[in-house]
C-alpha positions in Angstrom: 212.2 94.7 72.4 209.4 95.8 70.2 205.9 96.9 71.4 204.3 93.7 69.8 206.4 91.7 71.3 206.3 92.8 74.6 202.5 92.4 74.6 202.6 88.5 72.7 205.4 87.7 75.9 202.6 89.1 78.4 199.3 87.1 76.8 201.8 84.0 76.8 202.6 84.3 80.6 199.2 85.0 81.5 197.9 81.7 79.7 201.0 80.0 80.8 200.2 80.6 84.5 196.8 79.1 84.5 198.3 76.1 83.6 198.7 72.6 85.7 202.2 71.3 86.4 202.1 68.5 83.3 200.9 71.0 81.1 203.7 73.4 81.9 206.1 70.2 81.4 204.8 70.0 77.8 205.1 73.2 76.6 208.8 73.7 77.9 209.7 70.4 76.1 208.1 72.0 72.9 210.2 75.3 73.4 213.7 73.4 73.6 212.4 71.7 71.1 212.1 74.7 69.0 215.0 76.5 70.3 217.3 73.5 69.1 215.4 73.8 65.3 216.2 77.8 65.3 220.0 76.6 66.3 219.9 74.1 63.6 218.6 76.7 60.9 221.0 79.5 61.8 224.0 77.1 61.4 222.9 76.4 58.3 222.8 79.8 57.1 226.0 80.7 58.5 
């Protein structure tokens, strides 16, 4: 995993711990959300 990476994965878990349970709730729904999208665009590339 690259350097820049790495540290964007550390700031996101250090924000991502300060948050309250419902907030926490949103921001997963937003990641499957974009995980499905990434899916969606690889398939139609391959």
């Amino acid at each position: 995993m690259k350097e820049t990476k790495k540290k964007l994965l550390q700031e996101t878990v250090t924000i991502l711990k300060k948050l309250d349970r419902e907030s926490l709730a949103i921001i997963r729904s937003n990641a499957e959300i974009l995980r499905a999208r990434d899916t969606l665009e690889e398939q139609k590339a391959g």
